[in-house]
N, CA, C and O atoms as CSV, one atom per row, in Angstrom:
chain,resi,resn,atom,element,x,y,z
A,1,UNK,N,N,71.888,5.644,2.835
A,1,UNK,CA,C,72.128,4.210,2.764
A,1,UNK,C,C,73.559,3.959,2.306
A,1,UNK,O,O,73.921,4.392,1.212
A,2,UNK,N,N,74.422,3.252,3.124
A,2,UNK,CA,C,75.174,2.145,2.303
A,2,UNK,C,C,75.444,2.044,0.921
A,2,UNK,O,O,74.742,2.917,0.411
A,3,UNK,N,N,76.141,1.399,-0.064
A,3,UNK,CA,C,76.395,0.820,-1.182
A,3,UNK,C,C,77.465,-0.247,-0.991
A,3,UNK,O,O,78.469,-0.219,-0.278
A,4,UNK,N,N,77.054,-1.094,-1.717
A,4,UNK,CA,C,77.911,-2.332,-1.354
A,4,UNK,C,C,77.710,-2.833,-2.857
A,4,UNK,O,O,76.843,-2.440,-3.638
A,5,UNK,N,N,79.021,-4.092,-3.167
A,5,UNK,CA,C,78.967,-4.491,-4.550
A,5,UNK,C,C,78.877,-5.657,-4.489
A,5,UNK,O,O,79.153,-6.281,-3.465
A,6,UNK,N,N,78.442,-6.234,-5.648
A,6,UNK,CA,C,78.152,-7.377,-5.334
A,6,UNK,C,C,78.581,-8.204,-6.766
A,6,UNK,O,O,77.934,-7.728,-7.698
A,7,UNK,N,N,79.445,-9.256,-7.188
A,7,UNK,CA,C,79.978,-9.629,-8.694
A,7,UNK,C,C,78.707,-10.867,-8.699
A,7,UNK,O,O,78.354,-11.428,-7.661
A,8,UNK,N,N,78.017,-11.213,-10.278
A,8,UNK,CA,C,77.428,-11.593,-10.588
A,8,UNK,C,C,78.090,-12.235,-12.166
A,8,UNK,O,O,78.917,-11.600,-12.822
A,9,UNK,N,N,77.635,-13.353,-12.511
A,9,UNK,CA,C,78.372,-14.053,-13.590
A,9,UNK,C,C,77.559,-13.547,-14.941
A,9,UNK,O,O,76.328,-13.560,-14.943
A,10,UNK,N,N,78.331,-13.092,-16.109
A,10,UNK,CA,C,77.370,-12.517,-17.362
A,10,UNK,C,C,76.431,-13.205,-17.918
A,10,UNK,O,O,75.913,-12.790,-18.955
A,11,UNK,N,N,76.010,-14.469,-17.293
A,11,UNK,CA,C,74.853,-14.881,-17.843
A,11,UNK,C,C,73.501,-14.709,-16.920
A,11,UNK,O,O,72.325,-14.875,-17.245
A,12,UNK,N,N,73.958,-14.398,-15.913
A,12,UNK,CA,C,73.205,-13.754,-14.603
A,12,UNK,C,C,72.593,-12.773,-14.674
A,12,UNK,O,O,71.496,-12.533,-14.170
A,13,UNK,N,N,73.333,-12.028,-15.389
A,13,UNK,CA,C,73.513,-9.971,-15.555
A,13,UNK,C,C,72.609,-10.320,-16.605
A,13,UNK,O,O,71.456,-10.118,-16.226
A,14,UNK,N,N,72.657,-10.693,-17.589
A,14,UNK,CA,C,71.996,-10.726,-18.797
A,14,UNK,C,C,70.262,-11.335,-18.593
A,14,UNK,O,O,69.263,-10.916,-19.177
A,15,UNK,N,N,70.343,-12.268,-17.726
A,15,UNK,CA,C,68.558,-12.757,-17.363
A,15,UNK,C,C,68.142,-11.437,-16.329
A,15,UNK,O,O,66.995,-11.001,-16.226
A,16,UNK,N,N,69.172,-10.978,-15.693
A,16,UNK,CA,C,68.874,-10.009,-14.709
A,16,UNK,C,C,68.040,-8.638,-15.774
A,16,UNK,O,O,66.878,-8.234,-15.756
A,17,UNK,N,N,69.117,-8.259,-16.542
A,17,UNK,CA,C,68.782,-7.084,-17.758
A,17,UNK,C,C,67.348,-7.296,-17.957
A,17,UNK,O,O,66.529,-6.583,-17.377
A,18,UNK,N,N,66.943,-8.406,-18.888
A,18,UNK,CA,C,65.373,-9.178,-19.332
A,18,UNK,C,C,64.475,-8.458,-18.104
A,18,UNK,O,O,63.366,-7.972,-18.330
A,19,UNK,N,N,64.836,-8.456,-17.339
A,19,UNK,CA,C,63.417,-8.548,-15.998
A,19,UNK,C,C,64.442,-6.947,-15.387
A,19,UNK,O,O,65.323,-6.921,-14.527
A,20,UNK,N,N,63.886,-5.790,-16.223
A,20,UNK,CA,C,64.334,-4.391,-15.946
A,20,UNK,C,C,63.021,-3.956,-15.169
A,20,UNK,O,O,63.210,-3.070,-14.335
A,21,UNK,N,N,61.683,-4.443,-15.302
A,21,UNK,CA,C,60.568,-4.147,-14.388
A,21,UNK,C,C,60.839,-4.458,-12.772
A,21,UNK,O,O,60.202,-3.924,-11.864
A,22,UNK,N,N,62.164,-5.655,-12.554
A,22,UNK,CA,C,61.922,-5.838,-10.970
A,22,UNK,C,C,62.847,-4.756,-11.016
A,22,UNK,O,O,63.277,-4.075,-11.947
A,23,UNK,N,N,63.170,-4.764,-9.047
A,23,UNK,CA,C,64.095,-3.599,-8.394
A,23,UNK,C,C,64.929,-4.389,-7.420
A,23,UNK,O,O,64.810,-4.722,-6.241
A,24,UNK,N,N,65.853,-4.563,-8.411
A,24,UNK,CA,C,66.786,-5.868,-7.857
A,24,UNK,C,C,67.476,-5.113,-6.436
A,24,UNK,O,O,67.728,-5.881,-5.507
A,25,UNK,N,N,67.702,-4.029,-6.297
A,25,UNK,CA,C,68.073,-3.587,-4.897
A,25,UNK,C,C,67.873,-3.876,-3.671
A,25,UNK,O,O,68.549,-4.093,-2.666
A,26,UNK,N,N,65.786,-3.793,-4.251
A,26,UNK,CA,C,65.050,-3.706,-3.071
A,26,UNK,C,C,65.213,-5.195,-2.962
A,26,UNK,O,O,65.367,-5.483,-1.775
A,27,UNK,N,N,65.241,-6.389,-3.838
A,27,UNK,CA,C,65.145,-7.779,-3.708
A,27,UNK,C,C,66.035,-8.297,-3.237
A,27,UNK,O,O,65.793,-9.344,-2.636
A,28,UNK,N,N,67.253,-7.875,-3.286
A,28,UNK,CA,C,68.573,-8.151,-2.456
A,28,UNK,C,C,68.783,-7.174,-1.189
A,28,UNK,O,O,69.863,-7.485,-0.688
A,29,UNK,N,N,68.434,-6.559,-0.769
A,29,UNK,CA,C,68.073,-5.755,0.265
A,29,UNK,C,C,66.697,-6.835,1.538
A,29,UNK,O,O,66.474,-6.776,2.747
A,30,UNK,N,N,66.175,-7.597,0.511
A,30,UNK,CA,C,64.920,-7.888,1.370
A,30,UNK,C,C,65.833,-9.765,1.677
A,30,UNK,O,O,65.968,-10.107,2.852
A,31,UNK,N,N,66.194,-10.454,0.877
A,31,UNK,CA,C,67.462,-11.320,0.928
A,31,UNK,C,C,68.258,-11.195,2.034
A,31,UNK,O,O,68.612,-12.211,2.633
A,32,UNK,N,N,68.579,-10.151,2.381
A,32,UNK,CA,C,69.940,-9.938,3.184
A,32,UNK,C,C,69.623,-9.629,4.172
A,32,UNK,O,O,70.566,-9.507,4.953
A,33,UNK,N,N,68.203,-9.316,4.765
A,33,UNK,CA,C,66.999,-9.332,6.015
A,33,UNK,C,C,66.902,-10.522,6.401
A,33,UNK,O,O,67.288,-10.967,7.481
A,34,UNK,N,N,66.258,-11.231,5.334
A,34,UNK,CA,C,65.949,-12.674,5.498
A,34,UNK,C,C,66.778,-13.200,5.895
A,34,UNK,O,O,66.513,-13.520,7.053
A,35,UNK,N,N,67.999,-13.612,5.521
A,35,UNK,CA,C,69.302,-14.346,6.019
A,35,UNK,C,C,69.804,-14.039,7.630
A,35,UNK,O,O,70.394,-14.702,8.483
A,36,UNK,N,N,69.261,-12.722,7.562
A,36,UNK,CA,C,70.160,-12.330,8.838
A,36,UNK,C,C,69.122,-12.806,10.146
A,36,UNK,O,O,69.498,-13.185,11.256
A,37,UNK,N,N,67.481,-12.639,9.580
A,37,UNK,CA,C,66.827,-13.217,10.618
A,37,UNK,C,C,66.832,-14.868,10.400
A,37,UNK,O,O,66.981,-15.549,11.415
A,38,UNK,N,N,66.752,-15.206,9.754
A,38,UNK,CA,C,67.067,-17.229,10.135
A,38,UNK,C,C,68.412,-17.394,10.434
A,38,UNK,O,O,68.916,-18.515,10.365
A,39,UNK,N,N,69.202,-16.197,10.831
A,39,UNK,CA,C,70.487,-16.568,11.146
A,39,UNK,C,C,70.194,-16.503,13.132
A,39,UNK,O,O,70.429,-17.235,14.094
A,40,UNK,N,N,69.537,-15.109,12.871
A,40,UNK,CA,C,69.374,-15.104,14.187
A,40,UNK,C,C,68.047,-15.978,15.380
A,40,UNK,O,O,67.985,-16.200,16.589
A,41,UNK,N,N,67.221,-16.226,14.249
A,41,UNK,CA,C,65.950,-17.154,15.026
A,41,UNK,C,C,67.134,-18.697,15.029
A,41,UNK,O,O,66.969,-19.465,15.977
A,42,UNK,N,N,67.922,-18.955,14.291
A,42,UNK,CA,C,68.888,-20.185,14.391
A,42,UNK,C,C,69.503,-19.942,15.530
A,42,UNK,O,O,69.765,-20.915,16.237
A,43,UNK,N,N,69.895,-18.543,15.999
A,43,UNK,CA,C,71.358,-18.581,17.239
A,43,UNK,C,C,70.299,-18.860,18.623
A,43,UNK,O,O,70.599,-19.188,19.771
A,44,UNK,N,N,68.906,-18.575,17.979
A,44,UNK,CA,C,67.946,-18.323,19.700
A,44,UNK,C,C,67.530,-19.781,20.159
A,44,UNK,O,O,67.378,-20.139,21.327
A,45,UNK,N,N,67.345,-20.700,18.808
A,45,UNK,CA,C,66.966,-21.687,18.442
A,45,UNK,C,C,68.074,-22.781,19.291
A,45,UNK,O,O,67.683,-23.570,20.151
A,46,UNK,N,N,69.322,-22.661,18.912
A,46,UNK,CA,C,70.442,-23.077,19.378
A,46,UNK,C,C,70.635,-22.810,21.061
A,46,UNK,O,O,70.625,-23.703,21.908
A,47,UNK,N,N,70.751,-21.850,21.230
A,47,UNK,CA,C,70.397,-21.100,22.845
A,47,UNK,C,C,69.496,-21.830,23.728
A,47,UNK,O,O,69.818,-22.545,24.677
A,48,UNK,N,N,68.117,-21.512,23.222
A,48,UNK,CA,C,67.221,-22.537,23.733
A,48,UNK,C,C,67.545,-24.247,23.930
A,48,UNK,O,O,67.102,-24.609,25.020
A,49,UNK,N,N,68.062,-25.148,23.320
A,49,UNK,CA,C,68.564,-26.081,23.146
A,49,UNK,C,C,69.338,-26.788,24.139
A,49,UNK,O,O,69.184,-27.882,24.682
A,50,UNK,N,N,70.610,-25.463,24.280
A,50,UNK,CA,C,71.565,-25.441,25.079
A,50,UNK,C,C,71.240,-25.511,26.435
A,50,UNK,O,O,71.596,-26.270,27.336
A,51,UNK,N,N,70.348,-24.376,26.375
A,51,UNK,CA,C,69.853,-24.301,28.260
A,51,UNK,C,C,69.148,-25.627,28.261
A,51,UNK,O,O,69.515,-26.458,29.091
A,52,UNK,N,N,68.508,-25.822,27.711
A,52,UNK,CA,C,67.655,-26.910,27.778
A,52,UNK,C,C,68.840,-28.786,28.434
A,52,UNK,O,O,68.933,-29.729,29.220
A,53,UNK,N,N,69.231,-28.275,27.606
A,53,UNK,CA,C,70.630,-29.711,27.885
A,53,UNK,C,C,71.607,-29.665,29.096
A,53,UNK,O,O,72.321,-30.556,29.556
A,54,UNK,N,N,71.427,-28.303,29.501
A,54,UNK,CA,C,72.194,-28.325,30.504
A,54,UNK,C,C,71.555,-27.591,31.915
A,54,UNK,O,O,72.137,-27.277,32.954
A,55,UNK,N,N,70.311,-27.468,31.576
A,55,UNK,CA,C,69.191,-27.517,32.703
A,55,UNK,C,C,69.161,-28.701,33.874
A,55,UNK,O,O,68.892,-29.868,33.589
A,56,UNK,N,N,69.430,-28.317,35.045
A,56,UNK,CA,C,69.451,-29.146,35.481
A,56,UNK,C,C,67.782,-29.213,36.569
A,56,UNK,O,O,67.166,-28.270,37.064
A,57,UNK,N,N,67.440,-30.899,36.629
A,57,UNK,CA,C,66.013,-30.866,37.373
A,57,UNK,C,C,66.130,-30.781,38.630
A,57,UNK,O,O,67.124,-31.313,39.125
A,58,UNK,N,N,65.263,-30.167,39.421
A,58,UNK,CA,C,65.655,-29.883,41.220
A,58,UNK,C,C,64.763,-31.641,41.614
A,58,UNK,O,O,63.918,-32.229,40.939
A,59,UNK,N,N,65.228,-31.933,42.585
A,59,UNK,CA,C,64.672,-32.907,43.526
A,59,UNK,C,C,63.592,-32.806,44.008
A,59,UNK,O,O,63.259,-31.647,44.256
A,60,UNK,N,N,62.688,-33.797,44.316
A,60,UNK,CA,C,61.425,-33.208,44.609
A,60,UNK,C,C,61.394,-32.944,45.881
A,60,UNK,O,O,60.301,-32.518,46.255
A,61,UNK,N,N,62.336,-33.059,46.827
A,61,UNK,CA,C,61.719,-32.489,47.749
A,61,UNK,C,C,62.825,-31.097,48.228
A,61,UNK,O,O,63.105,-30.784,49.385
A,62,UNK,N,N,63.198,-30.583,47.256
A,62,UNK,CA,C,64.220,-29.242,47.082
A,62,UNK,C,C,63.194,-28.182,47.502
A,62,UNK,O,O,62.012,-28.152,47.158
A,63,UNK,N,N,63.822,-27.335,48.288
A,63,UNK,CA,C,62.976,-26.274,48.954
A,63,UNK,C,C,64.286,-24.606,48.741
A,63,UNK,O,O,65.279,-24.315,49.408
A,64,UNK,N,N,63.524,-23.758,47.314
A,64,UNK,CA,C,64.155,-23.122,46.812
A,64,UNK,C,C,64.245,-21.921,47.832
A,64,UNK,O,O,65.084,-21.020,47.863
A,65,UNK,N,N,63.042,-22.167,48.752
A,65,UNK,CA,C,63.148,-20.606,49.593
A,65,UNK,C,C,64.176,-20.816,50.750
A,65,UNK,O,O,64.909,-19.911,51.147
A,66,UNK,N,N,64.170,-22.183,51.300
A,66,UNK,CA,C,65.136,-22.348,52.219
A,66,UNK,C,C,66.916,-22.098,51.945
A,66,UNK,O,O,67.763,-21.475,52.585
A,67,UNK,N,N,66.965,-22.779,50.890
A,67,UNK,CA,C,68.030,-22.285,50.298
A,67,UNK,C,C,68.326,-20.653,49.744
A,67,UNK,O,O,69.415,-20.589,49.172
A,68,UNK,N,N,67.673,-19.493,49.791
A,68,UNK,CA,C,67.614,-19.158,49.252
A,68,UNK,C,C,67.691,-17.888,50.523
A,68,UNK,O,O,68.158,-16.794,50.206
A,69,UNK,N,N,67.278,-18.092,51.726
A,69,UNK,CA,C,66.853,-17.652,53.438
A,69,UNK,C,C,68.670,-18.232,53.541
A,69,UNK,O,O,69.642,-17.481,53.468
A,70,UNK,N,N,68.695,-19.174,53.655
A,70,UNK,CA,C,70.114,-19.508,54.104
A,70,UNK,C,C,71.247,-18.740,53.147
A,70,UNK,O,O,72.270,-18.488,53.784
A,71,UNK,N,N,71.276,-18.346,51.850
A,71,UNK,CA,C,72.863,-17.310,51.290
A,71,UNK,C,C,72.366,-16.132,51.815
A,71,UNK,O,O,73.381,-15.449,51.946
A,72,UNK,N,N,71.439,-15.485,52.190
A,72,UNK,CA,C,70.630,-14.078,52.405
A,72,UNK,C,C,71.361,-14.077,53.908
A,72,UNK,O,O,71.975,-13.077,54.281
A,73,UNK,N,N,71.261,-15.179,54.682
A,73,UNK,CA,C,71.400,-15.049,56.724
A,73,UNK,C,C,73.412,-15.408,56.536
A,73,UNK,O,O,74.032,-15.202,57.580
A,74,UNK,N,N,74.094,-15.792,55.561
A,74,UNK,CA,C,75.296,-15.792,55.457
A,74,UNK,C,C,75.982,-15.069,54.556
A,74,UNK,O,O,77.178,-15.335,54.433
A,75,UNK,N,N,75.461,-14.127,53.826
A,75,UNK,CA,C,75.770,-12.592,53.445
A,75,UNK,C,C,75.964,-11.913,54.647
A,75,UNK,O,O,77.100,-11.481,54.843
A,76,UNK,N,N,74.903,-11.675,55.704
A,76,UNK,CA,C,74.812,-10.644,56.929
A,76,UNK,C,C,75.613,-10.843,57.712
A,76,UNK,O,O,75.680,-10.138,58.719
């Protein structure tokens, strides 16, 4: 693993000391998971959104195969 540092203010360190039963590693380790997934369910979140806004609706009487027969016969 990694090591990384992290500054904390001495009145922090000191409530931190009191509570020597938790495993502040694993708790800032599980923190820094968390963040990174609501960072990333936020970017999919955002994504989704986007397509969504710039989705455009077909016409109803749009015919995707015809269009679709016609770039296929003007490729050849």
């Amino acid at each position: 693993m990694t090591n990384i540092s992290v500054r904390i203010d001495p009145e922090l360190k000191k409530k931190m000391d009191s509570l020597k039963h938790l495993n502040w590693s694993e708790i800032i380790r599980k923190a820094i998971k968390s963040e990174i997934q609501n960072e990333t369910e936020n970017n999919k979140a955002k994504a989704v959104l986007l397509n969504e806004k710039i989705r455009k609706i077909a016409p109803e009487n749009y015919n995707s195969v015809e269009i679709i027969r016609k770039f296929r016969e003007e490729r050849h």
